[in-house]
C-alpha positions in Angstrom: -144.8 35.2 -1.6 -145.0 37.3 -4.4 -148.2 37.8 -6.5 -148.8 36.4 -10.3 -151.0 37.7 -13.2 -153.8 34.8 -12.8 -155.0 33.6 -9.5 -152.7 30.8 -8.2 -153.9 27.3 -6.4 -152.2 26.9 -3.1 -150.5 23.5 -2.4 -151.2 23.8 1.7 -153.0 26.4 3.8 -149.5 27.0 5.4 -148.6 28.8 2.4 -151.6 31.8 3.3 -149.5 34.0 4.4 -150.9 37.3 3.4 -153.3 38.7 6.2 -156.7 40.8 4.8 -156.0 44.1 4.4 -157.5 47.8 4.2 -157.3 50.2 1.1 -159.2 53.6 0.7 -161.6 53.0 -2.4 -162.5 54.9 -5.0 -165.5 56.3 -3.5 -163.4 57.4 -0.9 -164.7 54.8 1.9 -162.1 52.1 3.9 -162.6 48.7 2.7 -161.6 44.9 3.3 -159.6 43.2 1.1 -158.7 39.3 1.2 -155.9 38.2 -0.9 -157.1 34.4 -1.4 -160.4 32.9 -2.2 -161.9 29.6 -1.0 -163.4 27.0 -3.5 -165.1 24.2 -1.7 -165.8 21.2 -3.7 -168.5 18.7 -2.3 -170.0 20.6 0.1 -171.5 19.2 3.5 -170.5 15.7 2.0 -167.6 13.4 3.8 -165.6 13.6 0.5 -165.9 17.8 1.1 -162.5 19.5 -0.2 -161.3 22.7 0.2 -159.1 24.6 -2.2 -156.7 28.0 -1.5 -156.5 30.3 -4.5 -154.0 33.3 -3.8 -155.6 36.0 -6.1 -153.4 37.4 -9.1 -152.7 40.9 -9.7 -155.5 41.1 -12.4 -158.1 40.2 -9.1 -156.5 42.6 -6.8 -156.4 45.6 -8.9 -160.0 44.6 -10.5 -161.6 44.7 -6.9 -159.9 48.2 -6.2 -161.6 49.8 -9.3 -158.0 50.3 -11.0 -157.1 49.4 -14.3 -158.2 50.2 -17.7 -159.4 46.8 -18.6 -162.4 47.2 -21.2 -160.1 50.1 -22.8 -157.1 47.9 -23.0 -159.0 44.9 -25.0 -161.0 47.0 -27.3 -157.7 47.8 -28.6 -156.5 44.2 -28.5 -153.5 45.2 -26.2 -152.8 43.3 -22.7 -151.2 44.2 -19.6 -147.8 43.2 -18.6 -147.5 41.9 -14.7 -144.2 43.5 -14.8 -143.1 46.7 -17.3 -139.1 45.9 -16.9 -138.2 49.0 -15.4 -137.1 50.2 -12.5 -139.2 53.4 -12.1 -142.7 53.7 -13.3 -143.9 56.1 -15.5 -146.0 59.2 -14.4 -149.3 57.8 -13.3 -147.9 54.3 -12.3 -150.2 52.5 -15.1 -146.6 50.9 -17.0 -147.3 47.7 -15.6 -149.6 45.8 -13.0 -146.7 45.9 -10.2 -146.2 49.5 -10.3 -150.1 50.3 -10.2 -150.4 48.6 -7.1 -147.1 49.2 -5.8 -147.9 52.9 -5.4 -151.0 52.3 -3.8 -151.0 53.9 -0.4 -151.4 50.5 2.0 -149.1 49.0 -0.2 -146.8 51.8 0.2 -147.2 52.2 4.1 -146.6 48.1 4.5 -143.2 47.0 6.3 -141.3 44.1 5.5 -142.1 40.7 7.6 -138.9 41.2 9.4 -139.0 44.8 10.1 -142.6 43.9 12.3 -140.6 41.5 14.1 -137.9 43.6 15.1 -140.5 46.8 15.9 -142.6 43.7 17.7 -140.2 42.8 20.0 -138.8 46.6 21.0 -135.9 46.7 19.0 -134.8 49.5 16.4 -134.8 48.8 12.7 -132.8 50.8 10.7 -131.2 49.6 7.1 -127.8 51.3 5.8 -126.9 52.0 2.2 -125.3 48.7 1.2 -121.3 48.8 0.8 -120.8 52.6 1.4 -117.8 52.9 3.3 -119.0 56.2 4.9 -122.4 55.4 6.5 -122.4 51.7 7.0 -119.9 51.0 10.0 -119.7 47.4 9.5 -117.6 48.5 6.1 -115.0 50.6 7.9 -113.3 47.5 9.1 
């Protein structure tokens, strides 16, 4: 799952896939964060529905205390999710991927199949792709 600009409505709970997490605030103190939100409609009635909402990057950031919102609309400018480029710019504010790509938890997270190999003992290691020199499988 990726994330978008807006929050996103969820088709099926299957499709939660992104446990809570922790991030250092600015005040300095470890704090929760949930990437979804709940809307329940009829509540307590037989007709009660529940409704997933994966939170956009806007939310995310928002909650963190990142961003220069209020600065950016008094000018009339807008963020970009994503700036285009490959590399940020010095303080990671280009775009809304790269601000919360360098953010530390972010940063420390391993990929889905990387916790499943670690998980189950194994060693994980990725080779430069198609270099003759240190990827064995291209020697052959």
């Amino acid at each position: 799952n990726s994330f978008n600009l807006k929050d996103t409505r969820l088709d099926s709970v299957n499709q939660r896939v992104i446990l809570p997490g922790y991030y250092i605030g600015t005040d300095g103190e470890r704090k929760i964060q949930n990437f979804y939100t709940l809307e329940i409609k009829n509540e307590g009635k037989k007709n009660e529905k529940r409704i997933w909402y994966q939170k956009g990057l806007e939310t995310i950031l928002k909650e963190r205390g990142l961003g220069k919102w209020d600065e950016y609309k008094e000018q009339g400018k807008y963020w970009k999710a994503k700036c285009g480029n490959t590399e940020a710019n010095s303080d990671h504010t280009c775009c809304l991927y790269h601000m919360l790509e360098n953010q530390p938890d972010f940063r420390a997270q391993k990929t889905a199949l990387e916790e499943l190999v670690l998980k189950s003992g194994h060693l994980y290691t990725l080779y430069p792709k198609y270099h003759c020199e240190t990827n064995w499988i291209e020697r052959y």
